[in-house]
N, C-alpha and C positions, 0 to 999 in steps of 0.2 A: 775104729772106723776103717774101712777095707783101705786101701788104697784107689780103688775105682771108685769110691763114693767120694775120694779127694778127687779125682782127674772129673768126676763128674761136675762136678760142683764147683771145679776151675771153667770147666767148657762151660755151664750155665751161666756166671761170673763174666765171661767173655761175651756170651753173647748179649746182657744186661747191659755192656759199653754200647752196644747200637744208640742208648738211648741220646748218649751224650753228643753232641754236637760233633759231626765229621773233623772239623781241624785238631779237637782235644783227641779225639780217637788217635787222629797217624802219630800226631805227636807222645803221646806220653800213654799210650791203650795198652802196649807190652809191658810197660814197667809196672802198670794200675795190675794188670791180671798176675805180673812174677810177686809185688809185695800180696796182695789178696792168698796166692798161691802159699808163701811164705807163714803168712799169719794163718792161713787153713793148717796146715802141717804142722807148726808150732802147737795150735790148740790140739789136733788129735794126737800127737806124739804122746800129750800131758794127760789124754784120755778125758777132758775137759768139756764136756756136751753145753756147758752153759758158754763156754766162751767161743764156738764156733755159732751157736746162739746170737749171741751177743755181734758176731761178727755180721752175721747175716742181717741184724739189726740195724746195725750201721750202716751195711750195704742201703738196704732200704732207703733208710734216712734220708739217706744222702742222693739219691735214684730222685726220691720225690720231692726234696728240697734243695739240690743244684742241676742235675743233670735234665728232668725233665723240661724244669722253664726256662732252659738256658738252653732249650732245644726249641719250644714252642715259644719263645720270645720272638725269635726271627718270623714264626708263621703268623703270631700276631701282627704284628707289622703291619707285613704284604696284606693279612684279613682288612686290617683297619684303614689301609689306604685302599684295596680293592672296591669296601664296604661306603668310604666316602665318595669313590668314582660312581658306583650303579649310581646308590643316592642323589649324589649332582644330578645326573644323566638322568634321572625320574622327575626330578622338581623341574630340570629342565623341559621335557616333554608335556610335563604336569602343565606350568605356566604358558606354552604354548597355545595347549591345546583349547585353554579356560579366554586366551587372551585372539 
C-alpha cells in the first residue's frame, strides 16, 4: 500500500475523532491518531490486507459503541429536559385554556 493511501487514511482516522466528545479529542486525539498511525504502518509494512481490515473494523466498533453515544449522551440530556419543558408549558396552557 502506497504511503499516501497511509497518510490518507491517517487524515480520514483523524477526522473520524470529531465524532468523540471535544474534552477526549484535546486530551488524548494526537496520541489516538500516532497509535492508529503506528498499527496502519505495522500492518502494510507485513503487506497484510486483512489486518488493516481488521483495524478499520475496530475503528468502527468502537466509533458506534463508545464515541458516538458518548457524544450524543449529552444531547440527549438537554433533548429530554428541553422536551419535558415545551410538554409542561402545553399541559399548562392546555389546562388553562379548558379551565
Amino acid at each position: 500500500m502506497p504511503s499516501n493511501t497511509c497518510r490518507l487514511q491517517c487524515q480520514i482516522f483523524a477526522w473520524v475523532l470529531i465524532c468523540y466528545p471535544q474534552e477526549l479529542r484535546e486530551r488524548f486525539g494526537e496520541e489516538m491518531v500516532a497509535v492508529f498511525e503506528d498499527l496502519l504502518r505495522d500492518a502494510v509494512s507485513r503487506g497484510d490486507a486483512a489486518a488493516v481490515a481488521s483495524l478499520w473494523a475496530r475503528t468502527l466498533g468502537e466509533l458506534l459503541s463508545v464515541a458516538l453515544p458518548s457524544r450524543f449522551q449529552i444531547n440527549i440530556v438537554v433533548a429530554g429536559v428541553l422536551s419535558f419543558a415545551f410538554s409542561s408549558g402545553l399541559f399548562l396552557v392546555f389546562f388553562r385554556a379548558i379551565s
